[in-house]
VONU-427931 format. One record per residue (C-alpha): residue in three letters; y, x, z. Coordinates in steps of 0.001 Angstrom, whole numbers, plus 500000, padded with zeros to 6 digits. Each point is the difference from the previous one (the first is absolute). Example, Ala and Ser with C-alpha at 12.3 -4.5 7.8 and 13.67 -1.06 7.14 Angstrom:
[ALA [495500 512300 507800]] [SER [503440 501370 499340]] 
//
This chain:
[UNK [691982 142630 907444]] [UNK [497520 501277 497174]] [UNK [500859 502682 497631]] [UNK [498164 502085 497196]] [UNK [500528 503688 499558]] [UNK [498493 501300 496311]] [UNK [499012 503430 500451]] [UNK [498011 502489 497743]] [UNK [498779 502280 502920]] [UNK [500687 498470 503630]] [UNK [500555 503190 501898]] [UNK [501384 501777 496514]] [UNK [502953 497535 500411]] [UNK [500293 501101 503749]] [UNK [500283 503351 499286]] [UNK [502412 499589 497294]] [UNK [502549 498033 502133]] [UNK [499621 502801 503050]] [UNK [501264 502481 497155]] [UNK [503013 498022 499019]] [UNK [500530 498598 503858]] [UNK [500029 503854 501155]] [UNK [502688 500853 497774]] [UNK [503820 499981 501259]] [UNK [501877 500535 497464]] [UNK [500740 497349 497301]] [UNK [497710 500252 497029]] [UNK [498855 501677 498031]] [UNK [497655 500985 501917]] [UNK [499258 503965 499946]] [UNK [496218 501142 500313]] [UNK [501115 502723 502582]] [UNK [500420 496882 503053]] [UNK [496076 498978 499287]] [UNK [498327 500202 503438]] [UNK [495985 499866 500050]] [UNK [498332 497475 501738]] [UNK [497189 498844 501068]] [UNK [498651 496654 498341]] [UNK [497515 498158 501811]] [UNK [498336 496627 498665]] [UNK [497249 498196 501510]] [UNK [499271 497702 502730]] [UNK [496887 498841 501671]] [UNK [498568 496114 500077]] [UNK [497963 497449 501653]] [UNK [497583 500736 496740]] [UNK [496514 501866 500891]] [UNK [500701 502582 497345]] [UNK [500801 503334 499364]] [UNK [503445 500383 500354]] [UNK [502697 501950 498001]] [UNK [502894 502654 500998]] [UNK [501501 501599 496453]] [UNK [502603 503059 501466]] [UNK [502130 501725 497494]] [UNK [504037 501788 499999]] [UNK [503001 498520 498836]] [UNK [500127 501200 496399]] [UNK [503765 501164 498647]] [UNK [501760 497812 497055]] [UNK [499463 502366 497246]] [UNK [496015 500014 500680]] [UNK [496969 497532 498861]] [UNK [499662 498695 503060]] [UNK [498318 500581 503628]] [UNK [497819 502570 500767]] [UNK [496646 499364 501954]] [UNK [499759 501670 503183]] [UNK [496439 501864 500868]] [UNK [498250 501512 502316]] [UNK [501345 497395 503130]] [UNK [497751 499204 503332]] [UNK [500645 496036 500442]] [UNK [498532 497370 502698]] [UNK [500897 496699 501062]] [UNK [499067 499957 503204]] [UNK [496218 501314 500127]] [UNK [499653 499402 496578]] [UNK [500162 502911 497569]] [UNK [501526 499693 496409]] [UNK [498793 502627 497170]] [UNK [501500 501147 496867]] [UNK [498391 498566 497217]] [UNK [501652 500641 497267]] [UNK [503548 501738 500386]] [UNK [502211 498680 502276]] [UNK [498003 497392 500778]] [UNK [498392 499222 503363]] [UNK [496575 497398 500701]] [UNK [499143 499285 503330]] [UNK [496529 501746 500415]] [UNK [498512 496568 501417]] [UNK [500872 496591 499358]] [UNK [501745 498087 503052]] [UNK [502044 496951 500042]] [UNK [503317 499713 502528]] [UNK [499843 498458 503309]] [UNK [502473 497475 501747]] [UNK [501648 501391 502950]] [UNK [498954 503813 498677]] [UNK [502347 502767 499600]] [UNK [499416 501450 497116]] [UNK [502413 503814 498948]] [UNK [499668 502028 496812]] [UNK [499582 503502 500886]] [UNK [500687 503094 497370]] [UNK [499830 503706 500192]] [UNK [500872 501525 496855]] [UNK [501861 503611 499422]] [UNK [500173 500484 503745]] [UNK [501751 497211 500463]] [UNK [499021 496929 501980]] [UNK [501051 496366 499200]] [UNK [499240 496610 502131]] [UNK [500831 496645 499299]] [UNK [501302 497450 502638]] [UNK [496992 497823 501473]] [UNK [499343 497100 497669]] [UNK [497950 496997 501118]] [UNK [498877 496506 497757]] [UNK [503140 497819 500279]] [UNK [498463 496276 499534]] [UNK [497225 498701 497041]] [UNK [500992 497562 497925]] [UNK [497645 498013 496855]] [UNK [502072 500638 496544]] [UNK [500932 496856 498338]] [UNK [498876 498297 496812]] [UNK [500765 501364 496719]] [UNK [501687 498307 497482]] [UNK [500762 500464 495841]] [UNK [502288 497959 498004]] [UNK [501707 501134 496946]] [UNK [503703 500234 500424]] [UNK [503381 500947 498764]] [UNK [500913 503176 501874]] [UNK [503044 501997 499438]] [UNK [499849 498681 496521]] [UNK [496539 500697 499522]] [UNK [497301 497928 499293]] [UNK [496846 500837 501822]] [UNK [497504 499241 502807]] [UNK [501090 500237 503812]] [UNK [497753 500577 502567]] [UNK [501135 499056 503230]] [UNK [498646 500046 503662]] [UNK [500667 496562 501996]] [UNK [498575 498345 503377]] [UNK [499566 503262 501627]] [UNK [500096 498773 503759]] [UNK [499699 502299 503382]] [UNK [498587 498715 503240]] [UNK [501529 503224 501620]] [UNK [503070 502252 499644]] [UNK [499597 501493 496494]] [UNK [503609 499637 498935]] [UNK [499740 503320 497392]] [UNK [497505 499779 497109]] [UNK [499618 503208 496819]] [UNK [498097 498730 497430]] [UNK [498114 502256 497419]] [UNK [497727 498375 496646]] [UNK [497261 501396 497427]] [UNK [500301 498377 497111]] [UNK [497107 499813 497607]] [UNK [499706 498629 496465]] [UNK [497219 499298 497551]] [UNK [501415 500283 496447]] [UNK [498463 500176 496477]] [UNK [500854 502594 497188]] [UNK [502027 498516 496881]] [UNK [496696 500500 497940]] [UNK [496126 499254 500427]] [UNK [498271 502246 498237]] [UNK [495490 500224 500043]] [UNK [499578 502895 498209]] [UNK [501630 503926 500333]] [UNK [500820 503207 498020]] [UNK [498766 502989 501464]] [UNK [499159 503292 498235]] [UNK [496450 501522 499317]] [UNK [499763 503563 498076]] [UNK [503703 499667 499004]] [UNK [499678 496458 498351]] [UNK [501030 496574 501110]] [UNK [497400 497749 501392]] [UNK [500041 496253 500691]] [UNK [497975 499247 503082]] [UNK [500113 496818 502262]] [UNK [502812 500331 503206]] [UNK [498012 502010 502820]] [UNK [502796 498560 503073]] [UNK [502054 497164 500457]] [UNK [503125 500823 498651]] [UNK [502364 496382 499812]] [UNK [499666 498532 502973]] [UNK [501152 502446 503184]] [UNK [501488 499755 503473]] [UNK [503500 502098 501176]] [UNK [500738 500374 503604]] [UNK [503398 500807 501568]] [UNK [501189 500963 503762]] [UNK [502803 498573 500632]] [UNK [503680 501190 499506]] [UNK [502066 497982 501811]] [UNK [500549 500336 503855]] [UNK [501021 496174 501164]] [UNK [501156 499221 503274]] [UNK [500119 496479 502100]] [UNK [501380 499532 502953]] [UNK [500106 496648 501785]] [UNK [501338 500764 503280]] [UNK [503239 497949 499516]] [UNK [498368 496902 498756]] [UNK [498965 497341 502223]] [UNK [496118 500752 499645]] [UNK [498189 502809 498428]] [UNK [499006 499074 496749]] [UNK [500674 501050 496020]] [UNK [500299 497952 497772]] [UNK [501030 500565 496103]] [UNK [499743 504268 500159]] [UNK [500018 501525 497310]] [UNK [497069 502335 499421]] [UNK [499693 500533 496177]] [UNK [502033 498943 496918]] [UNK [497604 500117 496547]] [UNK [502106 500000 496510]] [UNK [498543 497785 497506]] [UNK [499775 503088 497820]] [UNK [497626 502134 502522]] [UNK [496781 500406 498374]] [UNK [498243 499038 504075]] [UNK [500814 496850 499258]] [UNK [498233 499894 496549]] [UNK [496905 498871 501562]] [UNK [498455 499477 503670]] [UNK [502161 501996 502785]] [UNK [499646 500093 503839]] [UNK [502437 501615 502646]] [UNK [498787 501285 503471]] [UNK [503124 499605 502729]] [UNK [499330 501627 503063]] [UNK [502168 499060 503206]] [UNK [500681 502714 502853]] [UNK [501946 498513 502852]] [UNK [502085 502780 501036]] [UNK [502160 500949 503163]] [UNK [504024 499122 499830]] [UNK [500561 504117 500319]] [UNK [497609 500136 496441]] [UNK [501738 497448 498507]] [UNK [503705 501447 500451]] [UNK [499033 503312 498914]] [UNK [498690 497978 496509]] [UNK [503159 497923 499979]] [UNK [501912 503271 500486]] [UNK [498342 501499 497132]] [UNK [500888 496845 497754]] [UNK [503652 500250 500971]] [UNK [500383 503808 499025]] [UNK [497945 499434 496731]] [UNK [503127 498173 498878]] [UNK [502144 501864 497561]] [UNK [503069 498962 501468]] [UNK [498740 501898 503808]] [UNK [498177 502763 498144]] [UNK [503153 501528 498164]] [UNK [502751 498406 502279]] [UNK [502608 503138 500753]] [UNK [498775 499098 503367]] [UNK [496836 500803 500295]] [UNK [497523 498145 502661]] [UNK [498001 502673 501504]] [UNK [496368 500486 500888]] [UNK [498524 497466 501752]] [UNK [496848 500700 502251]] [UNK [496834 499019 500514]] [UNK [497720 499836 502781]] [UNK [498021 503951 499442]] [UNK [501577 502939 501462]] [UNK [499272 503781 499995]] [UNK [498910 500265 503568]] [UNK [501722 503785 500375]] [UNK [503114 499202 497356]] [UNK [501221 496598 500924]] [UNK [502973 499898 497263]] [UNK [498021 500746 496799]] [UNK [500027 497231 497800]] [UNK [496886 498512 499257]] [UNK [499695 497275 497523]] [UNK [497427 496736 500126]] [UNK [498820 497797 502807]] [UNK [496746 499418 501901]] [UNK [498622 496859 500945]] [UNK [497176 497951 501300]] [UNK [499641 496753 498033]] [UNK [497807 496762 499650]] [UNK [498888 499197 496993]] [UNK [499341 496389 498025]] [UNK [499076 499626 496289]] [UNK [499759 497383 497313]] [UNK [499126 499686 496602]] [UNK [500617 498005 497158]] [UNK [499019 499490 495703]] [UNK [501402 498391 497244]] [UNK [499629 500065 496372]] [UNK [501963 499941 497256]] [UNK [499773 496280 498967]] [UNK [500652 498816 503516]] [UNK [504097 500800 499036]] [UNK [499557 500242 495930]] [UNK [499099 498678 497225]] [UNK [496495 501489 499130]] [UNK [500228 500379 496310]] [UNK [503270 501273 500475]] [UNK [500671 504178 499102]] [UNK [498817 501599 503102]] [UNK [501901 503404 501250]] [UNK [497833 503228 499161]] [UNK [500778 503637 500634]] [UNK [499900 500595 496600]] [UNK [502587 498030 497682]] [UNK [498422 498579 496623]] [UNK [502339 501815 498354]] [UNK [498497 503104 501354]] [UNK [496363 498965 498821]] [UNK [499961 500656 495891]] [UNK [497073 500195 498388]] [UNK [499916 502379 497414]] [UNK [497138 502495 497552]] [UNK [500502 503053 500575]] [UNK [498196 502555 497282]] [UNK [496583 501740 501811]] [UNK [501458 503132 500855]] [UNK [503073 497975 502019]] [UNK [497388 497901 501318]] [UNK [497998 502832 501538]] [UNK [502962 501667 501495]] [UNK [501250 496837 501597]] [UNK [496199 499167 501373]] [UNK [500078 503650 501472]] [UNK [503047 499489 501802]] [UNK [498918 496337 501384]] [UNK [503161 498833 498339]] [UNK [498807 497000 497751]] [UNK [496650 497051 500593]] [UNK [497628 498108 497792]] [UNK [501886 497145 498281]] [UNK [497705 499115 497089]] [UNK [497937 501355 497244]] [UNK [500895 499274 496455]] [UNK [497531 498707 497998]] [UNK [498221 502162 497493]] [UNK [498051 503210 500737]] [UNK [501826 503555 497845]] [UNK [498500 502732 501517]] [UNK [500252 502075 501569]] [UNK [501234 497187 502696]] [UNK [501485 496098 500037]] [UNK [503627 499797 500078]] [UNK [501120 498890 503633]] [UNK [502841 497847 501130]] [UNK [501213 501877 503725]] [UNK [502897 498703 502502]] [UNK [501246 502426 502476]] [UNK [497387 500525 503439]] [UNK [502622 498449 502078]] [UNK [499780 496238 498065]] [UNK [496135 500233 500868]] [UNK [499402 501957 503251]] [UNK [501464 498224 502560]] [UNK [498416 502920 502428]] [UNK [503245 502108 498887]] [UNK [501620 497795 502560]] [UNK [497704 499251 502352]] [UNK [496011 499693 501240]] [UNK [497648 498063 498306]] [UNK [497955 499829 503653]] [UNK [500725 496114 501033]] [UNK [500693 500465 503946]] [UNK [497625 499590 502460]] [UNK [502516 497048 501404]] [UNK [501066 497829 496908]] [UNK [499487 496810 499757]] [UNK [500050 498093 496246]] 
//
């Protein structure tokens, strides 16, 4: 069975469906029946790293979203987490999960005290190979990228997959020189950073489950992990996706599938409503509050892979930008337009006109965002890519 859950905020979505799921009366749904809850998101891996516990409440309908939750004591066992930034909890020392270790998430927070059920590694398993071929999907054309050949020598039947995409992509313009201002006047001066070619990087958004524990060996083949329009300006030149693999217990991987099943429209506003469905963390002294999220103890696999553009287009072909063309007019604007504009970083350097009237040369300007590709991203090449 393998199914993909698109989600803006994981545990945002949680929360969201505990709102409507507490409610018993058929919708709408009246602010007055919002319960606060405890959200908890994190887990712990067979990665030497730092690890991370983000706690915040169950925020109502009407508000921006959840609120991060301060001032908690957290351990895993003997490790201690602290707050560094709000709501969010690092392990003080990096440590890496153990087979045949218990491992509990402990929280004291506003006098209360919370514990999770013991959680050991369930099984290791090698992700597969990674494959992209550009496909019809839905009526889109695009690039797929799909896992295959992932194998098990053990009992990893339940697999969560996460990716970090990251694309190198060039502004619509190359420009050498620059306008900058000096005493009030325009000034053409040679480009002092790299401003058309540039890297983006995105976490994913997706959760995406597999489980092969009906199939006659463990092994996925044709997931899908990411679907690329043809239009999406990371495939307009070199792009690379990092999939990580946790193997996860059967108990994680119902509370997931759970989730995906009240995401549905049909469940969420249903006149009969499903109800809240538990994790494994309880308040030690208040066993019937309702707390949302789900801690686990996972092993962990990655793999990598690139393409470029020309490996699934034609390379003289219009590549996707995040700028249209349309968007990108040139135009001559009188000096005092032209100052105000440089002042408010709102047009580049196209071209100087020929000819010298004083007090200044008439420039040619396009708007920063056909030049500076670092409006959507870092000009920093990663320390990992590959050309």
């Amino acid at each position: 069975m393998k199914l993909i859950l698109k989600y803006k905020s994981f545990f945002t979505l949680i929360a969201l469906i505990t709102i409507l799921a507490s409610c018993v009366e058929e919708i709408p749904i009246e602010n007055e029946s919002f319960e606060k809850a405890l959200v908890i998101e994190g887990s712990v891996t067979n990665e030497m790293k730092q690890h991370q516990i983000k706690l915040s409440q169950a925020f109502a309908i009407d508000t921006s979203g959840p609120n991060p939750l301060s001032g908690a004591n957290l351990s895993v066992n003997e490790f201690v987490f602290e707050e560094n930034q709000p709501g969010i909890y690092v392990s003080r020392d990096s440590f890496a999960a153990q087979p045949g270790v218990d491992y509990q998430l402990n929280i004291s927070v506003n006098e209360n005290q919370y514990e999770s059920q013991p959680m050991q590694l369930t099984g290791t398993s090698s992700i597969g190979e990674l494959q992209a071929d550009r496909i019809d999907y839905r009526g889109e054309d695009g690039v797929a990228i799909t896992l295959n050949n992932q194998t098990s020598a053990g009992t990893a039947n339940y697999y969560r997959y996460e990716y970090t995409e990251t694309f190198k992509f060039n502004a619509n313009y190359f420009k050498v020189n620059d306008l900058i201002l000096v005493d009030g006047e325009p000034v053409e001066i040679p480009k002092q950073k790299e401003e058309y070619t540039c890297y983006q990087t995105n976490e994913s958004q997706d959760l995406i489950l597999a489980n092969t524990n009906s199939l006659s060996e463990d092994s996925v083949n044709d997931l899908l992990i990411k679907f690329i329009d043809s239009d999406n300006p990371s495939l307009s030149n070199r792009y690379s996706l990092l999939v990580k693999q946790y193997v996860i217990s059967r108990e994680a991987y119902n509370y997931y599938e759970i989730l995906q099943e009240l995401s549905g429209s049909d469940n969420l506003f249903s006149q009969s409503q499903p109800g809240f469905f538990a994790g494994n963390i309880s308040n030690v002294n208040n066993p019937n509050e309702k707390i949302i999220g789900y801690f686990d103890v996972a092993s962990v696999s990655t793999k990598r892979i690139y393409f470029n553009y020309e490996d699934f287009y034609d390379p003289e072909s219009i590549r996707p930008t995040f700028v249209s063309l349309s968007a990108c007019e040139v135009t001559l604007p009188d000096i005092p337009t032209l100052i105000a504009q440089l002042e408010q970083n709102a047009v580049k350097w196209s071209e100087t006109l020929p000819g010298n009237p004083p007090p200044v040369p008439p420039y040619l300007v396009v708007p920063t965002q056909c030049v500076d590709c670092t409006l959507f991203g870092t000009n920093e090449e990663p320390d990992f890519w590959e050309d």
